[in-house]
PAKE-191117 format. One record per residue (C-alpha): z, y, x; residue in three letters; residue number from 1. Coordinates in steps of 0.5 Angstrom, whole numbers, plus 500, padded with zeros to 3 digits. Example, Ala and Ser with C-alpha at 12.3 -4.5 7.8 and 13.67 -1.06 7.14 Angstrom:
2
SITE   z   y   x type seq
SITE 516 491 525  ALA   1
SITE 514 498 527  SER   2
This chain:
313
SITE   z   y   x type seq
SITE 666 318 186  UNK   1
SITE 673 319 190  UNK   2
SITE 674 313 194  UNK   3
SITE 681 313 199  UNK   4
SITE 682 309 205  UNK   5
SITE 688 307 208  UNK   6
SITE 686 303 214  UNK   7
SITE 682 307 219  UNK   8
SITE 675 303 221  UNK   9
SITE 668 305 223  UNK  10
SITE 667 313 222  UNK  11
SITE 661 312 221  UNK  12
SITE 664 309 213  UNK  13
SITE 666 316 211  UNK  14
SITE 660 319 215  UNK  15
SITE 655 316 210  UNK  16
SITE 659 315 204  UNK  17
SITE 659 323 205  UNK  18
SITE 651 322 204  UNK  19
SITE 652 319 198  UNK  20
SITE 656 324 195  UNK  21
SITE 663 320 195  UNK  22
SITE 669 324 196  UNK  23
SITE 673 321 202  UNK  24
SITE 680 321 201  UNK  25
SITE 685 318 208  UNK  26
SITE 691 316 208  UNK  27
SITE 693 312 214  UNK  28
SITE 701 312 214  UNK  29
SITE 703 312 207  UNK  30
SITE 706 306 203  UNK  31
SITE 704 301 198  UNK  32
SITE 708 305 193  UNK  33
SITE 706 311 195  UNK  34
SITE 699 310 195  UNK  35
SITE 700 306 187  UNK  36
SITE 703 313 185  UNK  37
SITE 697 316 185  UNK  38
SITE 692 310 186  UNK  39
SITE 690 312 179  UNK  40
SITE 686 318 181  UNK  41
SITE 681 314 185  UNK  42
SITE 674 310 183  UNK  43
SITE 674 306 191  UNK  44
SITE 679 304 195  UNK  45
SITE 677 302 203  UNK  46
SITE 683 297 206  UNK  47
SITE 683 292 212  UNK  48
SITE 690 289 212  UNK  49
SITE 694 294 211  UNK  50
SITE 697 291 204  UNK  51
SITE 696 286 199  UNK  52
SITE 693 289 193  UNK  53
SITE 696 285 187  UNK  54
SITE 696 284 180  UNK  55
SITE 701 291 179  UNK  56
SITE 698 296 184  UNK  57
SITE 691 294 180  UNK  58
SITE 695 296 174  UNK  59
SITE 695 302 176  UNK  60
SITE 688 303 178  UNK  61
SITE 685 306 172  UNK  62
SITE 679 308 174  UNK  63
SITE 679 303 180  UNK  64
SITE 670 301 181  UNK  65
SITE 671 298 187  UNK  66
SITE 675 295 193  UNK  67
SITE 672 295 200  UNK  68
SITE 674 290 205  UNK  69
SITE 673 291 212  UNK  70
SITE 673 283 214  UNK  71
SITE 671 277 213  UNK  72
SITE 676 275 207  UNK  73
SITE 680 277 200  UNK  74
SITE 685 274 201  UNK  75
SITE 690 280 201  UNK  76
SITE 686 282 194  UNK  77
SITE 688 278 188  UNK  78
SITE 681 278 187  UNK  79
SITE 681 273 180  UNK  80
SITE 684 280 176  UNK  81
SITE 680 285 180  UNK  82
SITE 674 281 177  UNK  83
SITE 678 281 170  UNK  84
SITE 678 288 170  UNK  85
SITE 671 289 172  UNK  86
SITE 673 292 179  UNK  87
SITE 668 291 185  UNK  88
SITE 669 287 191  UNK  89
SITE 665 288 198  UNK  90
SITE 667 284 204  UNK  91
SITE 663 284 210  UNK  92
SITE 663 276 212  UNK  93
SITE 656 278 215  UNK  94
SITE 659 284 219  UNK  95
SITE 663 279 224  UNK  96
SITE 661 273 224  UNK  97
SITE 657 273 230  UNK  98
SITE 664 276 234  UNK  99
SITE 667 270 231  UNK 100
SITE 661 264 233  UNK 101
SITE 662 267 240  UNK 102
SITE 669 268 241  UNK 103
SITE 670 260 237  UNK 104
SITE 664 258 243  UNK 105
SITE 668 261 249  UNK 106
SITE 675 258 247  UNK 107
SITE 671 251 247  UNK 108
SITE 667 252 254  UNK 109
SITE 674 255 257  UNK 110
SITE 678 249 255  UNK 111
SITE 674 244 257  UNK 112
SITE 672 247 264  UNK 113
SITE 680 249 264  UNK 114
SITE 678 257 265  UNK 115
SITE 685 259 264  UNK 116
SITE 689 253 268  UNK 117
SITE 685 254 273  UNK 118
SITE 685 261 273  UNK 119
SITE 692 262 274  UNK 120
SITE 693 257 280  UNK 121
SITE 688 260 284  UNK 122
SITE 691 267 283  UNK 123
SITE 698 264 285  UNK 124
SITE 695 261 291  UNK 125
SITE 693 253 289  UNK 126
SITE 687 250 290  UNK 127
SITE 686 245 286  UNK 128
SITE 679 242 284  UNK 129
SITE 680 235 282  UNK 130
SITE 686 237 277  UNK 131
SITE 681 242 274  UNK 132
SITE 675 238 273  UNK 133
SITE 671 239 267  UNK 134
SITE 669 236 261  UNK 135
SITE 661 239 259  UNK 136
SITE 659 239 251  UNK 137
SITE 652 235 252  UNK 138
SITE 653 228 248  UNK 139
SITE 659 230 243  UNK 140
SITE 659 231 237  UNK 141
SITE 662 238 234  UNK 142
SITE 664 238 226  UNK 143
SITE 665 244 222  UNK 144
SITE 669 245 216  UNK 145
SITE 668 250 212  UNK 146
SITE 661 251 213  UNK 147
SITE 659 259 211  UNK 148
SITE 658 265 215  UNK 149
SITE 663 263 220  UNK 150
SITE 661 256 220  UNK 151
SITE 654 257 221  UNK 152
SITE 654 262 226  UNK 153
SITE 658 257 231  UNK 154
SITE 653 252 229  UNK 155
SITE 647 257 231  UNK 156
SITE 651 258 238  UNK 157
SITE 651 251 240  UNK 158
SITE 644 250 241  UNK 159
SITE 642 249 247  UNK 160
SITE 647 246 249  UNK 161
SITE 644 238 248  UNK 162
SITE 650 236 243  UNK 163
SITE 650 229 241  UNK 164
SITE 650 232 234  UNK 165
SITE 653 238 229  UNK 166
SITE 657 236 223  UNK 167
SITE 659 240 218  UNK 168
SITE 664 238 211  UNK 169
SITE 665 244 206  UNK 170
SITE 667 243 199  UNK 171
SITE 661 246 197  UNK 172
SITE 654 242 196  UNK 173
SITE 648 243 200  UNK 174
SITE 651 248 205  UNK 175
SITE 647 244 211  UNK 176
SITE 642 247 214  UNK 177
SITE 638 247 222  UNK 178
SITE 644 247 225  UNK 179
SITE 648 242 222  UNK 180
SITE 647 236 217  UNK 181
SITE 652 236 211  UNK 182
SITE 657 229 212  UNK 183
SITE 663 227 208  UNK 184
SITE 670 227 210  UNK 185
SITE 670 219 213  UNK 186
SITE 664 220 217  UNK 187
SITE 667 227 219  UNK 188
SITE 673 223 220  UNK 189
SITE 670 217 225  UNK 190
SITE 665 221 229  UNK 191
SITE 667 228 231  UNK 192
SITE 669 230 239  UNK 193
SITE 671 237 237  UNK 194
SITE 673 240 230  UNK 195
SITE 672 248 228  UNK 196
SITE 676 251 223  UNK 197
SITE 672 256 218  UNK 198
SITE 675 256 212  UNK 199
SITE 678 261 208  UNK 200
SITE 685 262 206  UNK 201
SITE 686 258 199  UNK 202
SITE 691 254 196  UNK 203
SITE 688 248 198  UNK 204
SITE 687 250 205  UNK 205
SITE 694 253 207  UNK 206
SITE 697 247 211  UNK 207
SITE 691 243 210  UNK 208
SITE 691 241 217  UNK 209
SITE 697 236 218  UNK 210
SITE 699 230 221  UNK 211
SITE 696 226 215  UNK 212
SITE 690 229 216  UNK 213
SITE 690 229 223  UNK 214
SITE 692 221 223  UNK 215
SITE 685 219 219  UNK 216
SITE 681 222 226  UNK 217
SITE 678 215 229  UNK 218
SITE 678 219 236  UNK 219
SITE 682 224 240  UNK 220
SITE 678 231 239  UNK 221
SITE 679 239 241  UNK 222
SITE 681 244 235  UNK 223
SITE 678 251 235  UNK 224
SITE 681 256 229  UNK 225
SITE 678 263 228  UNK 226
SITE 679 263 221  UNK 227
SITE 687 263 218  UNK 228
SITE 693 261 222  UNK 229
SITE 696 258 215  UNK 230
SITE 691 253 215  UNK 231
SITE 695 249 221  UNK 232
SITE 701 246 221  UNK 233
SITE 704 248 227  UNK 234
SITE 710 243 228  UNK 235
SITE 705 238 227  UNK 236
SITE 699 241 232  UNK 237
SITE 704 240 236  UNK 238
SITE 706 233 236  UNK 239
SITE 699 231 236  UNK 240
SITE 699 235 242  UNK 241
SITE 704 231 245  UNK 242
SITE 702 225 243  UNK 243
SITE 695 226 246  UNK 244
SITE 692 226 239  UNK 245
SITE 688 232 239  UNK 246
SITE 686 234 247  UNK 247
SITE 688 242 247  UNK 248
SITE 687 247 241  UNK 249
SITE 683 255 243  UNK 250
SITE 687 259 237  UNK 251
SITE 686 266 235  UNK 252
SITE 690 265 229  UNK 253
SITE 697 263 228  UNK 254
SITE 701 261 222  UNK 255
SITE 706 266 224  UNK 256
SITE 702 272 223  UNK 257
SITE 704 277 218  UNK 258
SITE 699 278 212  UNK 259
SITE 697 284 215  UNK 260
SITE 694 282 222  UNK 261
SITE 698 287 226  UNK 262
SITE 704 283 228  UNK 263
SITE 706 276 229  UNK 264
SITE 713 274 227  UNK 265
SITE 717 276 222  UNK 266
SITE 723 276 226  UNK 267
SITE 725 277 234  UNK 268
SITE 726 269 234  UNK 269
SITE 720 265 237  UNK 270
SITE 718 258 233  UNK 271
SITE 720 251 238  UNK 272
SITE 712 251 237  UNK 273
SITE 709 257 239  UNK 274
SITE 714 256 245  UNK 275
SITE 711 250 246  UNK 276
SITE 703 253 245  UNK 277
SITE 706 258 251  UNK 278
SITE 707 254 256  UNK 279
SITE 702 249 255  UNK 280
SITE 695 248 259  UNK 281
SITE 691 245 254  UNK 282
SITE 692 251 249  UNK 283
SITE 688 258 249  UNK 284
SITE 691 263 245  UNK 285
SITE 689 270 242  UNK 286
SITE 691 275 237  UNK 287
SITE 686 275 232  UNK 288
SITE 681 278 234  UNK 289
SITE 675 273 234  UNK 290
SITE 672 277 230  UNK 291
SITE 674 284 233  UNK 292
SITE 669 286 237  UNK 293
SITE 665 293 239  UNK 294
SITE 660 291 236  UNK 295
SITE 663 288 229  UNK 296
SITE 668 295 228  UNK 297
SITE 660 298 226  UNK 298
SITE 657 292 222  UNK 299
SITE 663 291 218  UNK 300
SITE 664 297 216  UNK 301
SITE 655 298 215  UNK 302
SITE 655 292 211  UNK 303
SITE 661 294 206  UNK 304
SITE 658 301 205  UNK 305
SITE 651 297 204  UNK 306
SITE 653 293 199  UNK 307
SITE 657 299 195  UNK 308
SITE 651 303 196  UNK 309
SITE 646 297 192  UNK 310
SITE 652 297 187  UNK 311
SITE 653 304 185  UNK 312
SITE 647 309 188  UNK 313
C-alpha cells in the first residue's frame, strides 16, 4: 500500500510501516489542494493538524483505506464520511494520555502552591512568603468531565494524594472505575473543589463552559483545560476570574487556537481576555502541549502503526 504523510512525526512510522511492505510517500510542505489532486493515488494518509480533511478532499481519495492520526482526536477528520465510505480511522489517545494526566496534575500543583507567581518575585528580588502561601490537594474534591483516556489517566495520577474524593460526569454510562466514582451533573455541580476538562471537541462541547454552567457550581473551584480550547468561553472565564467564582485556571488550550495547533491567533490583535489571562497570577498557560512529550512523540505514532497493523496485515 501507498501511504502519504504530510506532518512530520516519529521516524520510527515510516521505519516500520517500510517492514510491512507500505510505500512511504512525504510531503511536509504542499497545501491541502495540492495534495487532493493527487490524493487519488494513495491507499493511507498520515496527518496530525496540518489541514482538515473534509467531505470534498475524501471525494477525491478513490483509493483511500486509511487515516492516521497522530493524537488524541478526530476533530479536523470528518470522520461520519470517511466511515461512509469505508475508510479507516487510527487515533492514538492511548499514546499521550499519560503526558496529559501529568502536565493536568502539574498545573493543578502549580497553581495551588502559586510556583509561577512565586517564582517571578523571587527572581525580581521580592521575599514574599506569607503572599505565596499555599493550598494542598489532601481534603478536595477533584471532578472530572469527560471521563476516557485523558479523564482516567489524572485520575490515576491523583492517588496518593489523600484527595476527599474523585468525580467523574461523562455522558456515557458506566465509565467509572478504581479512581473514580461516576456522579450526575447536580452532585458534580455541589461538591467539586477542582474541575478537569477531558472531553472532545464536539457540537456539544464547544462552548459548553460559560457563565450558565459556571454559575450552577455551589462553591468556588480551580479549572485545569487540556483537552480543547473551544470548549470554554473566554470572556466568560474571565468574568468568573474576576468575581471570584473560579479561583485560578491552568490552560493548555485556548479558544483562539488555530485548527492546526500551530499558531493561536488568527490575526495580530490580542483578545481583552487573553490580555487579562496574561497578567493574571492565578492563571497558568502553555501552548498545548500536555500531550507533547519525548515520550508521547514515540507512543503516538507506535500506537497508529499498531492499529493500522491488526487492520490490514
Amino acid at each position: 500500500m501507498k501511504v502519504l504523510h504530510v506532518d512530520i512525526n516519529h521516524p520510527l512510522i515510516i521505519e516500520q510501516f517500510s517492514e510491512l511492505g507500505f510505500e512511504n510517500h512525504e510531503d511536509y510542505t504542499s497545501t491541502k489542494e495540492e495534495i487532493a489532486t493527487r490524493i487519488s493515488h494513495y491507499d493511507g494518509i498520515i496527518i496530525r493538524s496540518r489541514f482538515s480533511i473534509d467531505a470534498d478532499f475524501l471525494d477525491k481519495a478513490k483509493n483511500l483505506k486509511f487515516i492516521g492520526r497522530l493524537g488524541a482526536g478526530l476533530e479536523n477528520i470528518d470522520t461520519q464520511y470517511a466511515k461512509s465510505l469505508g475508510v479507516f480511522l487510527a487515533a492514538a489517545p492511548e499514546g499521550n494520555r499519560n503526558a496529559v494526566g501529568e502536565h493536568a496534575l502539574g498545573m493543578l500543583l502549580s497553581l495551588f502552591n502559586k510556583l509561577n507567581k512565586a517564582d517571578h518575585e523571587v527572581r525580581s528580588g521580592k521575599w514574599d512568603r506569607e503572599g505565596n502561601r499555599g493550598l494542598e490537594l489532601e481534603g478536595k474534591v477533584v471532578g472530572i468531565i469527560g471521563y476516557g483516556n485523558m479523564g482516567k489517566a489524572f485520575a490515576k495520577k491523583l492517588k496518593g494524594f489523600d484527595v476527599e474524593e474523585v468525580i467523574c460526569y461523562d455522558i456515557k454510562g458506566g465509565v467509572e472505575d478504581e479512581h473514580a466514582r461516576q456522579v450526575g451533573i447536580m452532585e458534580f455541580q455541589d461538591r467539586v473543589d477542582v474541575i478537569s476538562l477531558h472531553v472532545p471537541q464536539t457540537e456539544d462541547t464547544i462552548g459548553m463552559f460559560r457563565t450558565e454552567f459556571i454559575e450552577k457550581f455551589k462553591k468556588s473551584f480551580w479549572i485545569i483545560n487540556t483537552a480543547r480550547g473551544k470548549c470554554i468561553d473566554t470572556q466568560d472565564l474571565v468574568a468568573a476570574l474576576k468575581s471570584g467564582k473560579i479561583l485560578g485556571a491552568g490552560l493548555d488550550v485556548l479558544e483562539y487556537e488555530k485548527a492546526s495547533f500551530e499558531h493561536m491567533f488568527t490575526d495580530d490583535q490580542l483578545p481583552d481576555a487573553f490580555e487579562y489571562l496574561i497578567k493574571a497570577d492565578n492563571v497558568i498557560l502553555s501552548p498545548h502541549v500536555a500531550g507533547w512529550t519525548v515520550e508521547s512523540k514515540i507512543k503516538l505514532a507506535q500506537t497508529v502503526v499498531d492499529k493500522i497493523k491488526n487492520k490490514f496485515c
